[in-house]
C-alpha positions as CSV (number, residue, x, y, z in Angstrom):
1,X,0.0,0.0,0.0
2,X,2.9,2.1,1.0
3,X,4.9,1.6,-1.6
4,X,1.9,2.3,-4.6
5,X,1.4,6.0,-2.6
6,X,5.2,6.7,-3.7
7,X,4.8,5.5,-7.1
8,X,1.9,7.5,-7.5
9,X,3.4,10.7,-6.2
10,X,6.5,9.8,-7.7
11,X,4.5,10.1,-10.8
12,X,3.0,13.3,-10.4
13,X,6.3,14.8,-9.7
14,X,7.9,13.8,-12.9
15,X,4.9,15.0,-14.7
16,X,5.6,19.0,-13.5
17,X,9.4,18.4,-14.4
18,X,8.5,17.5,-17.8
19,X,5.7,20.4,-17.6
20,X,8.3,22.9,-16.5
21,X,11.1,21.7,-19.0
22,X,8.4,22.4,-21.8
23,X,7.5,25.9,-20.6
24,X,11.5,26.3,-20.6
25,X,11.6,25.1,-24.1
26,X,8.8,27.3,-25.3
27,X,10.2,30.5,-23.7
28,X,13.5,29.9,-24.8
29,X,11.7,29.4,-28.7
30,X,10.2,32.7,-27.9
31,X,13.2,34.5,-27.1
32,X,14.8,33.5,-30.1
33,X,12.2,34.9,-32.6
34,X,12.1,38.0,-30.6
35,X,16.0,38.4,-30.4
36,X,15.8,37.4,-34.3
37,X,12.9,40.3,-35.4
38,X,14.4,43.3,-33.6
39,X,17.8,42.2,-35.2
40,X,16.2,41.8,-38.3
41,X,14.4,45.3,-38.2
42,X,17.9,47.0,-36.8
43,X,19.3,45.8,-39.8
44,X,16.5,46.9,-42.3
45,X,16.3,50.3,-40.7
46,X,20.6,50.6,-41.3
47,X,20.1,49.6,-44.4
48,X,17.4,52.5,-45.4
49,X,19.7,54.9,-43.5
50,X,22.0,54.1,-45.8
51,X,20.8,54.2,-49.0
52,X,19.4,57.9,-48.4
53,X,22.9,59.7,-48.5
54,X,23.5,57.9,-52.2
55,X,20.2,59.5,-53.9
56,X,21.5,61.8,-57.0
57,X,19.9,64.8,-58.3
58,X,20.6,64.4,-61.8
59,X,18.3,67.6,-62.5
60,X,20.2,70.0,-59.9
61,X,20.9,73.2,-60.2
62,X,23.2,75.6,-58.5
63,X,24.2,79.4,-57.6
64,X,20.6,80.8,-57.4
65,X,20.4,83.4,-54.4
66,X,23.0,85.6,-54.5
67,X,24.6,88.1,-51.6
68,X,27.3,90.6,-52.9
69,X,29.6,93.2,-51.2
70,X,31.2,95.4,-53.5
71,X,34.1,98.6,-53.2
72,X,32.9,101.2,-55.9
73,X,35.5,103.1,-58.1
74,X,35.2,105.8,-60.3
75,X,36.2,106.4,-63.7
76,X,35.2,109.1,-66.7
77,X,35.4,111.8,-64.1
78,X,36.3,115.8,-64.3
79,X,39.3,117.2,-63.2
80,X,40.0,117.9,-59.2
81,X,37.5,115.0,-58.6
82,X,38.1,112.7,-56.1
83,X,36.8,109.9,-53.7
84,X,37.1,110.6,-50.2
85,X,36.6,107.6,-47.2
86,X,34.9,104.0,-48.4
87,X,32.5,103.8,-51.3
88,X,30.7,100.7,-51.3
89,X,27.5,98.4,-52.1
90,X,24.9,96.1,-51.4
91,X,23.5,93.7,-53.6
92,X,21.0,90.6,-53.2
93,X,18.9,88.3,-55.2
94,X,17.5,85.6,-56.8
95,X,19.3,83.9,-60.3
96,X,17.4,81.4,-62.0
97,X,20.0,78.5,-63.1
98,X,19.2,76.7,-66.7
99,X,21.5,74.4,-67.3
100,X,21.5,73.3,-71.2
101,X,24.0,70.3,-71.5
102,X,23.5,66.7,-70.1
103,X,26.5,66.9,-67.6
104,X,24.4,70.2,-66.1
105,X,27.4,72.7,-66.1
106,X,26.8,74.9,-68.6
107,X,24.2,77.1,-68.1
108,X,22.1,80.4,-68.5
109,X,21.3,82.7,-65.6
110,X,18.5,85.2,-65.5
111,X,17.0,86.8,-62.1
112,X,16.2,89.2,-60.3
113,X,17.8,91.8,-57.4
114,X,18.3,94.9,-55.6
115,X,21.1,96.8,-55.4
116,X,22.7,99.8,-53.2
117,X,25.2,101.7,-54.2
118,X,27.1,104.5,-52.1
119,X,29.8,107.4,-53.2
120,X,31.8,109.1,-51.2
121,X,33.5,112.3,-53.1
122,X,34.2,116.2,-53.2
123,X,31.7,116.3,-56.0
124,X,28.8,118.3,-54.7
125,X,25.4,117.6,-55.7
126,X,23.3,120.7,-54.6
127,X,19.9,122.7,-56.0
128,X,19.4,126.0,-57.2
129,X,16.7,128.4,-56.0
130,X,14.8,127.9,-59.2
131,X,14.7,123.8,-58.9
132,X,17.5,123.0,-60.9
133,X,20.6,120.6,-60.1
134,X,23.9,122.2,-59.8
135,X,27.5,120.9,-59.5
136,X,30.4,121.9,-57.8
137,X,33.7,120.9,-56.7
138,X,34.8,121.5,-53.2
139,X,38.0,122.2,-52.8
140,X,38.4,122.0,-49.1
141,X,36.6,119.0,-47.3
142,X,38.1,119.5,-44.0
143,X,35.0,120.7,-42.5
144,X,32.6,118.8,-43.8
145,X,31.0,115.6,-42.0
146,X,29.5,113.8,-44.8
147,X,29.1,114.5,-49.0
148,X,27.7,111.1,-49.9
149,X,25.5,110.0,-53.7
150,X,23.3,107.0,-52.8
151,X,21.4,104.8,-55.3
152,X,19.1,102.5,-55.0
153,X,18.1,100.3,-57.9
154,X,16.5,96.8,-59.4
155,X,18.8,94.3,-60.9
156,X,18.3,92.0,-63.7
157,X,21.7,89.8,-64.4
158,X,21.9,87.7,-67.2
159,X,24.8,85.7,-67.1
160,X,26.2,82.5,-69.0
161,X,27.5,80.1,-66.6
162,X,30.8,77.6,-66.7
163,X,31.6,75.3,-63.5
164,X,33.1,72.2,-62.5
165,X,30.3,71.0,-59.7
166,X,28.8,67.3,-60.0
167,X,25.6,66.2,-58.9
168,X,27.5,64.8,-55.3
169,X,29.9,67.8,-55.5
170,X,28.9,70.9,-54.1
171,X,32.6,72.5,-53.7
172,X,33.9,73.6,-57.3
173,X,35.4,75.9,-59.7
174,X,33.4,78.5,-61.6
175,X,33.3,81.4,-63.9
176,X,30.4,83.3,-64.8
177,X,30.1,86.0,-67.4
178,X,27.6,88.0,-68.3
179,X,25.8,91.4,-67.9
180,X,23.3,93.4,-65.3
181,X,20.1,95.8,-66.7
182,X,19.4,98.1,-63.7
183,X,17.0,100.8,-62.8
184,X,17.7,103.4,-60.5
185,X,14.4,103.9,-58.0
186,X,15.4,106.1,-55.6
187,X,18.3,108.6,-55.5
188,X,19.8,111.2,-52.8
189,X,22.7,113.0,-52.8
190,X,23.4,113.9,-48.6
191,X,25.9,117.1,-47.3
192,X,26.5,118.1,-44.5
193,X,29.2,120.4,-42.7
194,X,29.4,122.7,-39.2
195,X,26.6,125.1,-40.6
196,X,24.0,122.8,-41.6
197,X,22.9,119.8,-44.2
198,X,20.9,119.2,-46.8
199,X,19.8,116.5,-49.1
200,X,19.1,116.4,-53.1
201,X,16.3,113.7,-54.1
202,X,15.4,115.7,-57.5
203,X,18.4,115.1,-60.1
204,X,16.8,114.9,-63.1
205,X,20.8,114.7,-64.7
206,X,20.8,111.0,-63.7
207,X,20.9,108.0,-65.8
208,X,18.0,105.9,-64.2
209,X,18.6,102.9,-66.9
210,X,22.0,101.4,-66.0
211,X,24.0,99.0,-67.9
212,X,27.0,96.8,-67.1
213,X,29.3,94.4,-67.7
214,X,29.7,91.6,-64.7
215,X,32.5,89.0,-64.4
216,X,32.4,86.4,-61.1
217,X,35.5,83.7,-60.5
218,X,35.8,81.7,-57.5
219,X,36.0,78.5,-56.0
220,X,33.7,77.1,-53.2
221,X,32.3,80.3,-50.8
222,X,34.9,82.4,-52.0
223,X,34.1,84.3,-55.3
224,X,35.5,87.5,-56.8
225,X,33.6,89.9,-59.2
226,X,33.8,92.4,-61.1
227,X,31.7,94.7,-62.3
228,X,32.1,97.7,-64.9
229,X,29.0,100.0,-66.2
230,X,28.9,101.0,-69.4
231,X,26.7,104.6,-69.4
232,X,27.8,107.0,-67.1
233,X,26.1,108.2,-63.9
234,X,25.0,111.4,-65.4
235,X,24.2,112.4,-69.0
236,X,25.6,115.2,-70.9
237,X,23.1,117.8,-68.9
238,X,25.6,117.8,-65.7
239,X,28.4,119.9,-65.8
240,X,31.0,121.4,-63.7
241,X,33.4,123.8,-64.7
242,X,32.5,123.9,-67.9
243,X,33.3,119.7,-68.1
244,X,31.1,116.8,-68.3
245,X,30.3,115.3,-65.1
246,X,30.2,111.5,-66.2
247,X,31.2,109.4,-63.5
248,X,31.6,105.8,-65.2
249,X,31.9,102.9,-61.5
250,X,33.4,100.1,-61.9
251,X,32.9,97.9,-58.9
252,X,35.2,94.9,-56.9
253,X,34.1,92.9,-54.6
254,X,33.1,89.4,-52.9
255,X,30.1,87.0,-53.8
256,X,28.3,84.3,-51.7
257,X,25.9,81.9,-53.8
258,X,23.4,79.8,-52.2
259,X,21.0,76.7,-53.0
């Protein structure tokens, strides 16, 4: 009797150890195809990460906002004209890049900017009591604080474009040629000395269409330019001393493209 109890319970104890090696069993399974998926999806996820960086733009483009800082110098001007302090300018804007080969660099530029242009000189811009625009040069410009011309104008540059850039290669060589259509919006011509100031927005004298020549070189962020105009500031109205004022700039500066 004794001995049937211990086979029976002897029984029921090897049944749980086989129960509890089959649970083992099962979990260990389970942690297996777990450990397996999230390796699986790390691996797909690297994989996608990947492959992004290598996408090419075969269609890209290049160079189409513009920022330049130029240095403005005169030429065509009267006798005993001169520039006194820094005469600089401003320009921004927008180039639209039309590339015309299959390798993409060649193209045609046209856009769109705006443009300020400051001179600093002894030429003296002033106004008559009857309206009209009169110019003198001052001899002495020890006591005066500030003789500045000031133009502001819209740009159009058309330019024709060389580079070395590659879909993948965003730091190159390039070269671009071209010319600038402007129109002078606003104008003022500012003096002022120990005795008082005064400011000339009405110089009917000035060429308001502008035209130039433009020439950019430069490799990665770094570009030069240069830019000459073609028509002189003012037409053959202005005069001083009995000489044609002209005043033909030709501008040297820096140029930052973007996008």
């Amino acid at each position: 009797m004794y001995s049937k109890a211990v086979s029976c319970e002897t029984a029921f104890f090897m049944k749980i150890l086989l129960m509890y090696i089959c649970a083992m069993k099962m979990l260990a399974v389970l942690i297996f195809i777990i450990g397996t998926s999230v390796a699986f999806g790390q691996k797909s996820e690297q994989t996608v990460t990947n492959v992004i960086p290598n996408v090419v733009d075969s269609l890209y483009r290049e160079d189409q906002i513009y920022i330049s800082l130029a240095f403005n110098l005169i030429n065509n001007e009267p006798t005993s004209f001169s520039q006194n302090g820094f005469s600089g300018g401003f320009h921004i804007g927008f180039i639209r890049d039309m590339p015309f080969n299959k390798r993409r660099n060649k193209a045609i530029g046209i856009g769109f900017g705006l443009g300020r242009s400051t001179y600093n000189t002894n030429l003296l811009i002033g106004e008559t009591v009857n309206g009209t625009t009169s110019f003198s040069i001052i001899e002495d410009v020890s006591g005066i604080t500030r003789n500045r011309f000031i133009t502001n104008q819209l740009e159009v540059p058309i330019q024709y474009r060389w580079r070395t850039s590659t879909p993948t290669e965003h730091t190159f060589w390039r070269i671009h040629a071209g010319a600038k259509v402007s129109y002078v919006f606003s104008h003022v011509a500012k003096y002022q000395d120990r005795d008082g100031s005064f400011r000339n927005r009405n110089i009917s004298e000035l060429d308001l269409l502008r035209y130039a020549a433009s020439l950019t070189v430069g490799n990665g962020s770094f570009n030069a330019f240069v830019q000459y105009d073609l028509n002189p500031l003012f037409n053959s109205s202005a005069r001083v001393n009995g000489e044609a004022v002209n005043l033909q700039p030709i501008k040297f500066g820096v140029e930052f493209y973007l996008l």
